[in-house]
NUMARZA-654561 format. One record per residue (C-alpha): residue in three letters; x, y, z; residue number from 1. Coordinates in nm, 2 decimals. Example, Ala and Ser with C-alpha at 12.3 -4.5 7.8 and 13.67 -1.06 7.14 Angstrom:
! NUMARZA-654561
REC resn      x      y      z resi
REC  ALA   1.23  -0.45   0.78    1
REC  SER   1.37  -0.11   0.71    2
This chain:
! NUMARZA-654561
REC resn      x      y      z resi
REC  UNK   0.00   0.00   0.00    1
REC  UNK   0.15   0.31  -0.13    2
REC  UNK   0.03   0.56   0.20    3
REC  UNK   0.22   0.80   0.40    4
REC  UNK   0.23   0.75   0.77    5
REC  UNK  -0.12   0.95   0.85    6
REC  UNK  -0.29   0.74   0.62    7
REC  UNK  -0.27   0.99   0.33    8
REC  UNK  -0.23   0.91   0.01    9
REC  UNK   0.13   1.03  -0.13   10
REC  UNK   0.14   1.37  -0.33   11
REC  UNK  -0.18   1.47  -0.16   12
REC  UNK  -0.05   1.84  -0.07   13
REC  UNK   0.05   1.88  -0.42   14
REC  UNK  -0.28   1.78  -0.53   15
REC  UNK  -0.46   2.00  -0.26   16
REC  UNK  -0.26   2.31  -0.40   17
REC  UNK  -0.32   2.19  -0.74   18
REC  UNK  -0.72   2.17  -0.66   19
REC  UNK  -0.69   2.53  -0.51   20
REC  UNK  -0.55   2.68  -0.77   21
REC  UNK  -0.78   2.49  -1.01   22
REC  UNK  -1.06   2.65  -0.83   23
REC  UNK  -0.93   3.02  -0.80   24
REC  UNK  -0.92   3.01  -1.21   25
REC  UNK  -1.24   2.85  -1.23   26
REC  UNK  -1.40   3.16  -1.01   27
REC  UNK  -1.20   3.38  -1.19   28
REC  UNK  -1.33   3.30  -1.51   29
REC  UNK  -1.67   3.30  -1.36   30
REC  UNK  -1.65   3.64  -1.23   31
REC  UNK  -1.58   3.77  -1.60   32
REC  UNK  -1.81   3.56  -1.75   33
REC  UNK  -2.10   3.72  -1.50   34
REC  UNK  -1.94   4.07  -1.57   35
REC  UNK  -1.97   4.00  -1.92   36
REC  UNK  -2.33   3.84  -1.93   37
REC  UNK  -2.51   4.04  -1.70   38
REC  UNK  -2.32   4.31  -1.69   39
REC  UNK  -2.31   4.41  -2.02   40
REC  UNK  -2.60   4.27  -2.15   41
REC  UNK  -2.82   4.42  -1.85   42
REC  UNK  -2.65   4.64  -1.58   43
REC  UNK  -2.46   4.88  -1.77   44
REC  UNK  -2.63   4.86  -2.10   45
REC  UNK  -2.70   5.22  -2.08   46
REC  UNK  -2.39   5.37  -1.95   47
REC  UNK  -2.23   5.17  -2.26   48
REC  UNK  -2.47   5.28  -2.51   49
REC  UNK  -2.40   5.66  -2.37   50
REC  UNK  -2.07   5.63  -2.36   51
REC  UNK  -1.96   5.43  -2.66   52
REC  UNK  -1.99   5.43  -3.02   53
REC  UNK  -2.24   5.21  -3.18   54
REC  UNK  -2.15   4.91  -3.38   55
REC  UNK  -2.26   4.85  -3.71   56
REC  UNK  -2.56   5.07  -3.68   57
REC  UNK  -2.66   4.93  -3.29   58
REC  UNK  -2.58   5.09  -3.01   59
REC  UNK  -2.30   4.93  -2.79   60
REC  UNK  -2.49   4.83  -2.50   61
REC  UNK  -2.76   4.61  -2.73   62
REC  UNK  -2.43   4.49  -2.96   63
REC  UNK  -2.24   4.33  -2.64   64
REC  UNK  -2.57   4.15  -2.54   65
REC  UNK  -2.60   4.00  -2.86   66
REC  UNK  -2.27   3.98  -3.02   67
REC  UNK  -1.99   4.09  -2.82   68
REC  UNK  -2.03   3.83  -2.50   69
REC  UNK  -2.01   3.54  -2.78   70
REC  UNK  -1.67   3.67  -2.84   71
REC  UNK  -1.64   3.73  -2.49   72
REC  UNK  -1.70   3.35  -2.40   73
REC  UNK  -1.49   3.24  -2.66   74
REC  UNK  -1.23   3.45  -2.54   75
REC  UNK  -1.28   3.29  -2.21   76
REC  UNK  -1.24   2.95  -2.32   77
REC  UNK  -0.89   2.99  -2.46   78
REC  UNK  -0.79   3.17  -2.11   79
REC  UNK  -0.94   2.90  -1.93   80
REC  UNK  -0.70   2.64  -2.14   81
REC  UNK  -0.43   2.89  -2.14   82
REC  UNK  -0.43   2.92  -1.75   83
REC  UNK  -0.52   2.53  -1.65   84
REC  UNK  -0.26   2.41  -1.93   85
REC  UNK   0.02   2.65  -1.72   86
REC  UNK  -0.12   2.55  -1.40   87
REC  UNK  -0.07   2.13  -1.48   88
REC  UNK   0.27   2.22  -1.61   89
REC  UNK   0.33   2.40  -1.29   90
REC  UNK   0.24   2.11  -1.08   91
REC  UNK   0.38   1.82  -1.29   92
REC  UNK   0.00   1.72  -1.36   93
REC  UNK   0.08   1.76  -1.76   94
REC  UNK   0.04   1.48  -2.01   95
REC  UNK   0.29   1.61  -2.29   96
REC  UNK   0.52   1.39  -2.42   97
REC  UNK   0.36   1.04  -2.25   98
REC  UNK   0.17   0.80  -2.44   99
């Protein structure tokens, strides 16, 4: 049995920080993606349609509901890779190289 002397599996603090970190990217992500949903779409529509020029004939605040937070999400996806792909790197989680 492969088990530190408390019983713990081994590598579990690696894993605990790995989990952590996983987590703080996830909320991270989260916190844009609400920013950018609500936010945009709802919130602050008006301050952006006051404040910023329209886009192809719409005004801002009606262009990021419909079009802009696709981008936005898609955006978001490649960040979220870019970040967890750095993060398993970081903590020896990565799969690069093994078959």
């Amino acid at each position: 049995m492969n088990s530190q002397p408390d019983g713990s599996p081994p590598g579990n603090g690696r894993q605990n920080v790995y989990w952590t970190k996983s987590l703080q990217i996830v909320l991270f992500i989260l916190t844009i993606w609400f920013v950018i949903s609500l936010g945009c779409g709802v919130l602050f529509r008006e301050n952006l349609d006051a404040f910023l020029p329209p886009i192809g004939g719409a005004p801002f605040g009606f262009w990021m509901a419909q079009q802009g937070a696709i981008i936005g999400f898609l955006l978001l996806l490649f960040l979220y890779m870019i970040l967890m792909n750095s993060l398993d790197r970081k903590s020896g989680f990565d799969q690069e190289g093994e078959e």
